[in-house]
ChimeraX commands (.cxc) that place a marker at each C-alpha (Angstrom):
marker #1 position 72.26,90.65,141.16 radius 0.5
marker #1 position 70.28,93.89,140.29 radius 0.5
marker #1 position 73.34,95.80,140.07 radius 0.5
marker #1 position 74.97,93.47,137.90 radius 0.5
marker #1 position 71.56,93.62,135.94 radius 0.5
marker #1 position 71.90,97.36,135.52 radius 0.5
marker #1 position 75.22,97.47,134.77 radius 0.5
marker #1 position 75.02,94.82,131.91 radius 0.5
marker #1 position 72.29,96.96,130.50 radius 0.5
marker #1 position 73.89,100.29,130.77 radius 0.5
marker #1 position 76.35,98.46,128.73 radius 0.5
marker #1 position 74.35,98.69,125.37 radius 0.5
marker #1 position 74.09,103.05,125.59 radius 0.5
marker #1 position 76.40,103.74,122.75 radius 0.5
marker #1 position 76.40,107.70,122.83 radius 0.5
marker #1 position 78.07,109.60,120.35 radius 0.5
marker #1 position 81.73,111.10,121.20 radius 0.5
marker #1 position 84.82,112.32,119.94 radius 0.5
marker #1 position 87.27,110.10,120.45 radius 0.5
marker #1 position 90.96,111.86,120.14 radius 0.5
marker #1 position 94.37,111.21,119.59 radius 0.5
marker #1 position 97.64,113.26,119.74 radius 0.5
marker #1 position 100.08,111.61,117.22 radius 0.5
marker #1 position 104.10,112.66,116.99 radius 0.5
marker #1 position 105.67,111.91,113.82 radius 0.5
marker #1 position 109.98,112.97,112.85 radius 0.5
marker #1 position 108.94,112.83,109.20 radius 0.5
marker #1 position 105.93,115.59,109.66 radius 0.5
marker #1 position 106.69,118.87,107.99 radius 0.5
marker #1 position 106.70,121.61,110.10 radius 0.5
marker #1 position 103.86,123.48,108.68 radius 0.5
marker #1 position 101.69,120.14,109.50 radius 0.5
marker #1 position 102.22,120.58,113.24 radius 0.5
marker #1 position 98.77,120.99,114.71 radius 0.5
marker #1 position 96.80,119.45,111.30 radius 0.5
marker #1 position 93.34,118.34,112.26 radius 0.5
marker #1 position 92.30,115.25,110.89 radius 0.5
marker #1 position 88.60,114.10,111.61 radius 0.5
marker #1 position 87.62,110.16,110.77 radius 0.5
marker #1 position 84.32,108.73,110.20 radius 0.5
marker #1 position 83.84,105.44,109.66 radius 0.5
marker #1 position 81.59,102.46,109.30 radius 0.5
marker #1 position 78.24,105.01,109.62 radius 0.5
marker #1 position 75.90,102.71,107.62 radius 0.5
marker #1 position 73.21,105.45,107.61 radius 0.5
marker #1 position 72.87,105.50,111.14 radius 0.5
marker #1 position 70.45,108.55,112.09 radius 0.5
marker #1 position 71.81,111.37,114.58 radius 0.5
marker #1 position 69.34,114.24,114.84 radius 0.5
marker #1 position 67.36,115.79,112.65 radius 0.5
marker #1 position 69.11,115.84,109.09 radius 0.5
marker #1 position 72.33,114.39,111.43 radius 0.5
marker #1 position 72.67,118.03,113.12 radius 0.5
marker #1 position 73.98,116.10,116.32 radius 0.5
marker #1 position 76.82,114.49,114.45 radius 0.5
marker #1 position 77.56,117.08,112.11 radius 0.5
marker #1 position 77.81,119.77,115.11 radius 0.5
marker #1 position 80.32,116.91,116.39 radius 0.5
marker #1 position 82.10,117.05,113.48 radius 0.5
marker #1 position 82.15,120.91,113.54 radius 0.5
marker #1 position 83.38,121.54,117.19 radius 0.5
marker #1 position 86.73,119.64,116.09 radius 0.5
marker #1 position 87.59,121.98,113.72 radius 0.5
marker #1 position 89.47,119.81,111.24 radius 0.5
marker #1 position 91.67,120.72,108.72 radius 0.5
marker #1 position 90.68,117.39,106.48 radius 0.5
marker #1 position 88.04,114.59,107.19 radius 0.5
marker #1 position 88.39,111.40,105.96 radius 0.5
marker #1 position 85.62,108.87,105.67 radius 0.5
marker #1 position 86.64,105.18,105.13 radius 0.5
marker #1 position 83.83,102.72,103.99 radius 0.5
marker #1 position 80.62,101.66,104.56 radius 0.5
marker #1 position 79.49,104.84,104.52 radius 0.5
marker #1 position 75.85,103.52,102.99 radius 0.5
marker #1 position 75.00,100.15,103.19 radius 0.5
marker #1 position 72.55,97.62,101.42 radius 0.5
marker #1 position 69.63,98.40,104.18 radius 0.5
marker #1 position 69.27,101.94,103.51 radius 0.5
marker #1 position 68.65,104.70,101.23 radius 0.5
marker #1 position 71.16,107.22,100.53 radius 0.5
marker #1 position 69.06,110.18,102.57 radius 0.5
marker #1 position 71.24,110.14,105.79 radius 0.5
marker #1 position 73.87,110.21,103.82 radius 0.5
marker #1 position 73.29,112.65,101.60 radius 0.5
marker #1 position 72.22,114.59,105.03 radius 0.5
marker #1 position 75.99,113.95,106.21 radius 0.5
marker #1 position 77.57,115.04,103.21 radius 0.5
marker #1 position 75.85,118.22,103.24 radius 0.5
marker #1 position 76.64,118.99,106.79 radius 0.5
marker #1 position 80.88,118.00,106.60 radius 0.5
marker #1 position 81.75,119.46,103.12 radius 0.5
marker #1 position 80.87,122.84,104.33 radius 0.5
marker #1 position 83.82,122.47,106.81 radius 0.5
marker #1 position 86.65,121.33,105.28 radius 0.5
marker #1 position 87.70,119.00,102.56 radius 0.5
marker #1 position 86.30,115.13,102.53 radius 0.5
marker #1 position 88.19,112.17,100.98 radius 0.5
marker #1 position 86.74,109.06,101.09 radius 0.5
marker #1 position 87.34,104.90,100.37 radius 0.5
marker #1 position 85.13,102.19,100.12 radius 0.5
marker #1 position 84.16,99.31,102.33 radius 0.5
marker #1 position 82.54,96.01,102.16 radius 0.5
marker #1 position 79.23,97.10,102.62 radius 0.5
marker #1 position 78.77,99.65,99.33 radius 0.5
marker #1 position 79.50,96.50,97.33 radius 0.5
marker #1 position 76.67,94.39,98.72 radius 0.5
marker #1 position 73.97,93.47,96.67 radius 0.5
marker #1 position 71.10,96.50,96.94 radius 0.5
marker #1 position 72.90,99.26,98.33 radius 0.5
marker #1 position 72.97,102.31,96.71 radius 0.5
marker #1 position 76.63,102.64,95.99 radius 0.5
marker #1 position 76.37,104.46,92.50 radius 0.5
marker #1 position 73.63,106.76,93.93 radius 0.5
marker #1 position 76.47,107.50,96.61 radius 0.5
marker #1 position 78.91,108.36,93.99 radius 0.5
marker #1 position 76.92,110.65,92.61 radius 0.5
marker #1 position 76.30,112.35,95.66 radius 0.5
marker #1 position 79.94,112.70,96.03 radius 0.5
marker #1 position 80.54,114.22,93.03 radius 0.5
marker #1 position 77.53,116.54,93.50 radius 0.5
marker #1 position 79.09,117.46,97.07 radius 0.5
marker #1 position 82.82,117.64,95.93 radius 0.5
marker #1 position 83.80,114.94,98.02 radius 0.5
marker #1 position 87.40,113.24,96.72 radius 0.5
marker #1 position 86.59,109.57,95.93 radius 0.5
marker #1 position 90.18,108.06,95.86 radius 0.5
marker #1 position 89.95,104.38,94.41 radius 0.5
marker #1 position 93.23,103.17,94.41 radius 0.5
marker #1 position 95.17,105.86,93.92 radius 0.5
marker #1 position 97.17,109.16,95.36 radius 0.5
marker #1 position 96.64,112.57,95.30 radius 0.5
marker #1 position 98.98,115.69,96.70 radius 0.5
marker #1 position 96.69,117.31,99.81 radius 0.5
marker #1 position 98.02,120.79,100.17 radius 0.5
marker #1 position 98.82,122.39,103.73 radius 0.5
marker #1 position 100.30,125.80,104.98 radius 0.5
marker #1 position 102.50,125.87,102.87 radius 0.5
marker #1 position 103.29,122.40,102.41 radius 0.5
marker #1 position 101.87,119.24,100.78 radius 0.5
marker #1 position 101.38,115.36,102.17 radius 0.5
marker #1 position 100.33,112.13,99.95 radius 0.5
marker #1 position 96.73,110.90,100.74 radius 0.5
marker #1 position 96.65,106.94,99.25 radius 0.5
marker #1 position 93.39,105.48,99.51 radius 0.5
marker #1 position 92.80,101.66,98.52 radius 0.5
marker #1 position 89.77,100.56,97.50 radius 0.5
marker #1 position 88.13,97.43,99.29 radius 0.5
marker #1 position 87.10,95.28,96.51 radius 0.5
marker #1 position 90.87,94.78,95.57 radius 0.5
marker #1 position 91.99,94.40,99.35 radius 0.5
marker #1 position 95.26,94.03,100.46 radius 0.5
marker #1 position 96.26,91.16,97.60 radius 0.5
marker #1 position 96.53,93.56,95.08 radius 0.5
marker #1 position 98.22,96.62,97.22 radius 0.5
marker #1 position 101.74,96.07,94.93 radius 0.5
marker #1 position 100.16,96.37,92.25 radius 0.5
marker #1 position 97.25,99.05,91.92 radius 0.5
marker #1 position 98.98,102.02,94.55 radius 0.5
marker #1 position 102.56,100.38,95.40 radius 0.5
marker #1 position 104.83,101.43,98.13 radius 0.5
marker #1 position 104.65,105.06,100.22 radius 0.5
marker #1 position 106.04,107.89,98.29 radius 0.5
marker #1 position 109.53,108.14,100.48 radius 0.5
marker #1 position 109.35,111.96,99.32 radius 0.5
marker #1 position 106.25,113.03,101.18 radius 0.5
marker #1 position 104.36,112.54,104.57 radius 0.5
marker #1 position 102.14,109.38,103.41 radius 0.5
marker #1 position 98.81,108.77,105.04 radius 0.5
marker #1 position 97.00,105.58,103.73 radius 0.5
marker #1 position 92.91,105.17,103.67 radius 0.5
marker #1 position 91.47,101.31,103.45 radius 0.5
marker #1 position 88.61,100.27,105.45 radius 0.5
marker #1 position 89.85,96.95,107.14 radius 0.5
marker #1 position 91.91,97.65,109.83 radius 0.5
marker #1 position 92.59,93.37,110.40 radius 0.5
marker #1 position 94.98,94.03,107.39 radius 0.5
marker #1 position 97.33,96.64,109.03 radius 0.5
marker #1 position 99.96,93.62,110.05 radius 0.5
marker #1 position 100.37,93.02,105.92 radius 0.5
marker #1 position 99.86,96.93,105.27 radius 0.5
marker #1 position 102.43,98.29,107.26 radius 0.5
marker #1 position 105.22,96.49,104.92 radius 0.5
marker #1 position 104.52,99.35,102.69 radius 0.5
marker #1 position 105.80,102.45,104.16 radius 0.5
marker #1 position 102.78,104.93,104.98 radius 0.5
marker #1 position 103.65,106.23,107.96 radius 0.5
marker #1 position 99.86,106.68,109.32 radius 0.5
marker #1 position 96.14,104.57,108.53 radius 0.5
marker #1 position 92.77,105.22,108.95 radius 0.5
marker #1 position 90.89,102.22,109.18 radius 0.5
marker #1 position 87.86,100.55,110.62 radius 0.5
marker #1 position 85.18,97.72,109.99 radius 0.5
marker #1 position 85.61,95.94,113.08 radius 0.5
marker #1 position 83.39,98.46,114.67 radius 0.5
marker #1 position 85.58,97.90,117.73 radius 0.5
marker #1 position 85.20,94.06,118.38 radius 0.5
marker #1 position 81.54,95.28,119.02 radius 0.5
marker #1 position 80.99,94.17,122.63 radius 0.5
marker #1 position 83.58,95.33,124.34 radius 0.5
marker #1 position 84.83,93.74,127.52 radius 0.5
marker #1 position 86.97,95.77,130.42 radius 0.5
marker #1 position 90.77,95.33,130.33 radius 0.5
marker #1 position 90.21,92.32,127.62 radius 0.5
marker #1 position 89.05,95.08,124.70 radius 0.5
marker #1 position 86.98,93.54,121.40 radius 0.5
marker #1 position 85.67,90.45,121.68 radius 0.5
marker #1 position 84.47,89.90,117.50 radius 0.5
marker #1 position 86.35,90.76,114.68 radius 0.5
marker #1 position 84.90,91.23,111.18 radius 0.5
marker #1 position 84.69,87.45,110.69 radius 0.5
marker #1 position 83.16,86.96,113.75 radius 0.5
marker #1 position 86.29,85.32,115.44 radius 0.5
marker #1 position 87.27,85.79,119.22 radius 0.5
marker #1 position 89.61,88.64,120.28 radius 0.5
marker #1 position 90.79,90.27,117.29 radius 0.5
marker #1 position 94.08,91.96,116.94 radius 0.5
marker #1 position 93.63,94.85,115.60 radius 0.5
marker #1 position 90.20,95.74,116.89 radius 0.5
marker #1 position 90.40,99.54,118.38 radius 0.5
marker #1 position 92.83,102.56,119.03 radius 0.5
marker #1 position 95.93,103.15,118.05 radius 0.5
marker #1 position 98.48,100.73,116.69 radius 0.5
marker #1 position 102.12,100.34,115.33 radius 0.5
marker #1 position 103.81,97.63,113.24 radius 0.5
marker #1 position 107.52,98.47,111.89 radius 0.5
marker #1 position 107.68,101.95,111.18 radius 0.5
marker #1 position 103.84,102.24,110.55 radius 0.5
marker #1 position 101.10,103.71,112.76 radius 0.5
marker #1 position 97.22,103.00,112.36 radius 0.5
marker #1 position 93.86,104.34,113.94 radius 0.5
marker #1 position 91.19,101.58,113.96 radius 0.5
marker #1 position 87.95,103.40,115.18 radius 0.5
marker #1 position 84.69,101.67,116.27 radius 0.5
marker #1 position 82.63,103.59,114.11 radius 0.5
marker #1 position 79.01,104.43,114.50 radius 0.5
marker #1 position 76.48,102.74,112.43 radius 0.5
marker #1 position 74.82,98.96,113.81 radius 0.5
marker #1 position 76.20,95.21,113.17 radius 0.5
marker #1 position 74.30,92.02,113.43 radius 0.5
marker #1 position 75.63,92.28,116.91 radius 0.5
marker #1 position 74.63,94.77,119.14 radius 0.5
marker #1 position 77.38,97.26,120.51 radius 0.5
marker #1 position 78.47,96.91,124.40 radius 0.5
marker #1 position 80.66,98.87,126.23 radius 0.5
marker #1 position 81.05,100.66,123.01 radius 0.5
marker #1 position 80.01,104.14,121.99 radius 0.5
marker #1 position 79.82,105.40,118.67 radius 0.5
marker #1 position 82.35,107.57,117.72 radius 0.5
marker #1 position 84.50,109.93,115.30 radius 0.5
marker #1 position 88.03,110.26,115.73 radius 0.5
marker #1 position 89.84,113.31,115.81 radius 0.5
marker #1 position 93.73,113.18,115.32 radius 0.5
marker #1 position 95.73,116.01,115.70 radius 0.5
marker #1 position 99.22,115.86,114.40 radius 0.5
marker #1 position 102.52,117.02,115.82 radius 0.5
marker #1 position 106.28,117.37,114.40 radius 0.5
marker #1 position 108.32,114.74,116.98 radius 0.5
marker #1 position 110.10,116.97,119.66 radius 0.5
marker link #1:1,2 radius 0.2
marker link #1:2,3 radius 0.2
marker link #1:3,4 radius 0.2
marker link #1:4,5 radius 0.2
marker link #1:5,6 radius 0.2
marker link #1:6,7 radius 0.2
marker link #1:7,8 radius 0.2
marker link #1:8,9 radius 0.2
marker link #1:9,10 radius 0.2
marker link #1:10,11 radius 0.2
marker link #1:11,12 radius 0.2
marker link #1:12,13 radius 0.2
marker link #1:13,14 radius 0.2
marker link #1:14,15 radius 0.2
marker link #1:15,16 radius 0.2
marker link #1:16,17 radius 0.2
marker link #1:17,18 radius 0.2
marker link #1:18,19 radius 0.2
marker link #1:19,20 radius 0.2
marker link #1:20,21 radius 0.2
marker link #1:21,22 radius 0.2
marker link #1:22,23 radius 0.2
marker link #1:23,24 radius 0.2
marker link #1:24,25 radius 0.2
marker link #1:25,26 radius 0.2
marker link #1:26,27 radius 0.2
marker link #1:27,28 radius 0.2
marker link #1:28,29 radius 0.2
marker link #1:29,30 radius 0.2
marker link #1:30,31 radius 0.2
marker link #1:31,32 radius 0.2
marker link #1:32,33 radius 0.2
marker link #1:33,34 radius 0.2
marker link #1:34,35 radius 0.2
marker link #1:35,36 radius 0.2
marker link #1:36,37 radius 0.2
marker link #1:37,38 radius 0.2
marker link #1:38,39 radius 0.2
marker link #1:39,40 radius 0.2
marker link #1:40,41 radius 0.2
marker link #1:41,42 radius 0.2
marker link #1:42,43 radius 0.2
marker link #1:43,44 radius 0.2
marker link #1:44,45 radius 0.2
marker link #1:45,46 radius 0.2
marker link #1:46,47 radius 0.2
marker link #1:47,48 radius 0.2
marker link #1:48,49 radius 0.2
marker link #1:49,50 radius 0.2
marker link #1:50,51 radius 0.2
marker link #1:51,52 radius 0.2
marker link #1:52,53 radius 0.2
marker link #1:53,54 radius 0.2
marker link #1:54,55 radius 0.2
marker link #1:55,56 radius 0.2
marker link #1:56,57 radius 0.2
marker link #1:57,58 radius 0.2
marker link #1:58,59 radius 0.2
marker link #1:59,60 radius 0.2
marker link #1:60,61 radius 0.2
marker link #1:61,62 radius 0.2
marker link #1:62,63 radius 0.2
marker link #1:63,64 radius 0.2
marker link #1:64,65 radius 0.2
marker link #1:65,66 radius 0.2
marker link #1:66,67 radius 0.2
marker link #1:67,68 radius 0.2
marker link #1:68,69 radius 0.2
marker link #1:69,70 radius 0.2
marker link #1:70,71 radius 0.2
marker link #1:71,72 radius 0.2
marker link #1:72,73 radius 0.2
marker link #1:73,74 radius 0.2
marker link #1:74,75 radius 0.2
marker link #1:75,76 radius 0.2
marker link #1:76,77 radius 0.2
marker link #1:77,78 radius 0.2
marker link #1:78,79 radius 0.2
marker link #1:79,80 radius 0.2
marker link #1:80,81 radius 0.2
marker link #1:81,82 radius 0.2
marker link #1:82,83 radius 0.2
marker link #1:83,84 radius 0.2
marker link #1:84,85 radius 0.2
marker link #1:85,86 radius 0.2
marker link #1:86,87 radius 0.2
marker link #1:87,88 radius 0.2
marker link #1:88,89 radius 0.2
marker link #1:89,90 radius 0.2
marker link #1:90,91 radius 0.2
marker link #1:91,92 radius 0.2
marker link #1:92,93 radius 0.2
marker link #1:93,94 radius 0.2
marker link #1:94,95 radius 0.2
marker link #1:95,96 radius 0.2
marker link #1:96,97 radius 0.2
marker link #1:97,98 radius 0.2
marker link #1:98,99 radius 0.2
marker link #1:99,100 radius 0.2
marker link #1:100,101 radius 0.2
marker link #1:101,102 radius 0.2
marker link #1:102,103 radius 0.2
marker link #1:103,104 radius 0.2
marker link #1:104,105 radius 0.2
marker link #1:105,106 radius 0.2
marker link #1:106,107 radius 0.2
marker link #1:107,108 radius 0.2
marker link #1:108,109 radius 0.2
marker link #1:109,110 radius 0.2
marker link #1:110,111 radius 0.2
marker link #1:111,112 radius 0.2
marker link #1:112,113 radius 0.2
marker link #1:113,114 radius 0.2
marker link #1:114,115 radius 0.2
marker link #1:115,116 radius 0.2
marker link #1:116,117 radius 0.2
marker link #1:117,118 radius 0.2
marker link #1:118,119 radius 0.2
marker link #1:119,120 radius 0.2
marker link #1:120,121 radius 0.2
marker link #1:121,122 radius 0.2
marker link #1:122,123 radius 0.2
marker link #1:123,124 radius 0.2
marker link #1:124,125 radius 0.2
marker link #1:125,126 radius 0.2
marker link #1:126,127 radius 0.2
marker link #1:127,128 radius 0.2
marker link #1:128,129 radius 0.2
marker link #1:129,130 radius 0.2
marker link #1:130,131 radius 0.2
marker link #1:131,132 radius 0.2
marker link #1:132,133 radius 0.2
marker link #1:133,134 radius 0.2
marker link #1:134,135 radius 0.2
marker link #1:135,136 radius 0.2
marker link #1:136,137 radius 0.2
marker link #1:137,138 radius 0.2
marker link #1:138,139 radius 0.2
marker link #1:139,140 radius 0.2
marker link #1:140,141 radius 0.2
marker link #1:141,142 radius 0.2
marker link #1:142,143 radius 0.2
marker link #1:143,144 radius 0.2
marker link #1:144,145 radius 0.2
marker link #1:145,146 radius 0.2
marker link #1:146,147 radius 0.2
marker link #1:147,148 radius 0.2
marker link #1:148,149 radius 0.2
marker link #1:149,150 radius 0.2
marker link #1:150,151 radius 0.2
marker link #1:151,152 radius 0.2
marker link #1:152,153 radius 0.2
marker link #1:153,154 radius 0.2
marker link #1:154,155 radius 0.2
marker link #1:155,156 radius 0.2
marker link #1:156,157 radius 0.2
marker link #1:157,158 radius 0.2
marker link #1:158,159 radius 0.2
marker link #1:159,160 radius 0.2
marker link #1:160,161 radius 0.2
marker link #1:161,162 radius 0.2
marker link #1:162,163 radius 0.2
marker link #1:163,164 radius 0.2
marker link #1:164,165 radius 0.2
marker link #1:165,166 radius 0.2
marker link #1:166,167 radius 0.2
marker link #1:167,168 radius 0.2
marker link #1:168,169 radius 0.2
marker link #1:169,170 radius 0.2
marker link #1:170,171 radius 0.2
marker link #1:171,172 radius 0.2
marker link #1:172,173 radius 0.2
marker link #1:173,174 radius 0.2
marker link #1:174,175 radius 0.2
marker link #1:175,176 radius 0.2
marker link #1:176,177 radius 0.2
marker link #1:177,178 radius 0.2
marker link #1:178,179 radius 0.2
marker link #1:179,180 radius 0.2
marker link #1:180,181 radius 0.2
marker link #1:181,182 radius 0.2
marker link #1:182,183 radius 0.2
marker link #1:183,184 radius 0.2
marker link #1:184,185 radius 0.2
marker link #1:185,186 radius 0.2
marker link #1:186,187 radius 0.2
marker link #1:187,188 radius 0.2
marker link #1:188,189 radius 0.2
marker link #1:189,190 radius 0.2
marker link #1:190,191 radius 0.2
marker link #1:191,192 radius 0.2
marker link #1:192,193 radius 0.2
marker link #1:193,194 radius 0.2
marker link #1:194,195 radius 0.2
marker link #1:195,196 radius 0.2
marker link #1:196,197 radius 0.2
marker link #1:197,198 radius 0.2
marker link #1:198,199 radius 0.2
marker link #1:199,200 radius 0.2
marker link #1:200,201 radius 0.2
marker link #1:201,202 radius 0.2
marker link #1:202,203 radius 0.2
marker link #1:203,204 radius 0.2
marker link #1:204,205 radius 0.2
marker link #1:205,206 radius 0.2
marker link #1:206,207 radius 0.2
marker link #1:207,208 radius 0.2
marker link #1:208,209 radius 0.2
marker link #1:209,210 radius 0.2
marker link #1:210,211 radius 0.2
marker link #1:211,212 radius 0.2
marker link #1:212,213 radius 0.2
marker link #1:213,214 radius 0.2
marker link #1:214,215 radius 0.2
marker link #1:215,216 radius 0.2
marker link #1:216,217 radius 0.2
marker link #1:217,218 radius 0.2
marker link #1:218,219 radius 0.2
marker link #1:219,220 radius 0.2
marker link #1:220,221 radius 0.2
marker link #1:221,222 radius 0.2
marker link #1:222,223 radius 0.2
marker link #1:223,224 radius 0.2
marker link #1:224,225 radius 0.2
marker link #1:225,226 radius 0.2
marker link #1:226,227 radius 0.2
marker link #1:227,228 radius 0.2
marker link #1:228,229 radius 0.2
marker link #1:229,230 radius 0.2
marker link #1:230,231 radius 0.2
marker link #1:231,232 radius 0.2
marker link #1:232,233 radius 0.2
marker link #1:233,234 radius 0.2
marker link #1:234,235 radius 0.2
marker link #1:235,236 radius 0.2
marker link #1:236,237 radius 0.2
marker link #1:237,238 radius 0.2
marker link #1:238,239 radius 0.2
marker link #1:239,240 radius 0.2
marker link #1:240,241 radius 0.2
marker link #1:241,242 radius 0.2
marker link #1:242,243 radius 0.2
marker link #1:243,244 radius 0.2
marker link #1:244,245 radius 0.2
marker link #1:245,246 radius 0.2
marker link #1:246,247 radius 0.2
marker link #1:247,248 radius 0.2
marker link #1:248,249 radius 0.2
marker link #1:249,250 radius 0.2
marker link #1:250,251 radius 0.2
marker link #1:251,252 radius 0.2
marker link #1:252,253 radius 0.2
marker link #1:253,254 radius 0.2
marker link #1:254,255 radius 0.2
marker link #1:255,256 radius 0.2
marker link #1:256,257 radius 0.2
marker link #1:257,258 radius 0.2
view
């Protein structure tokens, strides 16, 4: 009983890691192979070190290429000073793009104090809408859909992948990827599940978003028609507590299929 008593408690650590993935694409331009991409997600002004030194260092030792952050990045419980600390520490390393989630919308958080900040810190706010990222040489489409129009209005405000270009698609809600994947980007970044939050051995997430058993789409890597999507767990706090499941930032490193 005291082992089972440890274990379950153990189960709440949630230490911060890299989390990384090795993705093969036949549509990846050859000056692409090896491209570093680096997602945060779902950070809610979650503290990590002084002025977040422990998760910008993080950030640092993957030596990305891009980073992508996609929603909830503040929230309607804090103030904007860890993430103005986070911004400070990633834009030195490589270009940031980022998408809204739920929680910037909320009543009292400091979403227009976070634009600003963006804008002050040249991060790339993309709100509904695509931009060219250049590479080596080479150029892919970076789509980013912004949460308050959701997936209802994804015809409409950015439309179907560009068939000419590698297309890589931003939106925080990765429960949407089923309905998302019609479209044609050939890779997501999503999160706001924050894994299922307590996550049980060989079952996975046990919560989604709505609070409903088991979700679908709750963590890793997935694939629907000819579409591939990262959900990550994140790293900021939910009304439930995390189990089994440490905060993280993704790192994907992309390949040309062999």
């Amino acid at each position: 009983m005291l082992i089972l008593l440890v274990v379950a408690l153990l189960g709440f650590l949630s230490p911060l890691r890299t989390k990384k993935y090795n993705l093969q694409f036949s549509d990846l331009p050859e000056e692409m192979d090896g491209y570093r991409i680096v997602q945060i997600t779902d950070f809610h002004c979650k503290e990590f070190g002084d002025h977040e030194e422990d998760l910008v260092k993080l950030v640092a030792k993957a030596k990305p290429d891009v980073i992508y952050l996609t929603g909830d990045i503040v929230d309607e419980k804090h103030t904007t000073e860890n993430a103005e600390d986070l911004l400070a520490g990633i834009t030195k390393l490589a270009p940031v793009y980022y998408v809204t989630g739920n929680h910037e919308y909320y009543q009292g958080a400091p979403y227009y104090e976070f634009r600003d900040l963006c804008d002050e810190y040249g991060v790339v706010m993309l709100e509904n809408e695509s931009t060219e990222v250049d590479f080596n040489g080479t150029s892919y489409m970076l789509t980013g859909l912004d949460f308050m129009d959701s997936t209802v209005h994804m015809k409409d405000v950015v439309g179907y992948a560009n068939a000419d270009y590698f297309n890589i698609l931003l939106y925080h809600d990765s429960s949407k990827f089923d309905f998302l994947s019609e479209y044609g980007y050939d890779l997501e970044f999503a999160g706001h599940g924050h894994g299922g939050l307590i996550r049980l051995p060989l079952v996975g997430g046990l919560l989604g978003p709505d609070y409903r058993l088991f979700p679908k789409y709750d963590y890793g890597v997935f694939h629907e028609k000819n579409a591939t999507m990262i959900a990550s767990s994140g790293l900021g706090d939910a009304r439930v507590p995390r189990w089994n499941n440490p905060r993280e930032i993704v790192l994907v490193t992309l390949h040309c299929e062999k």
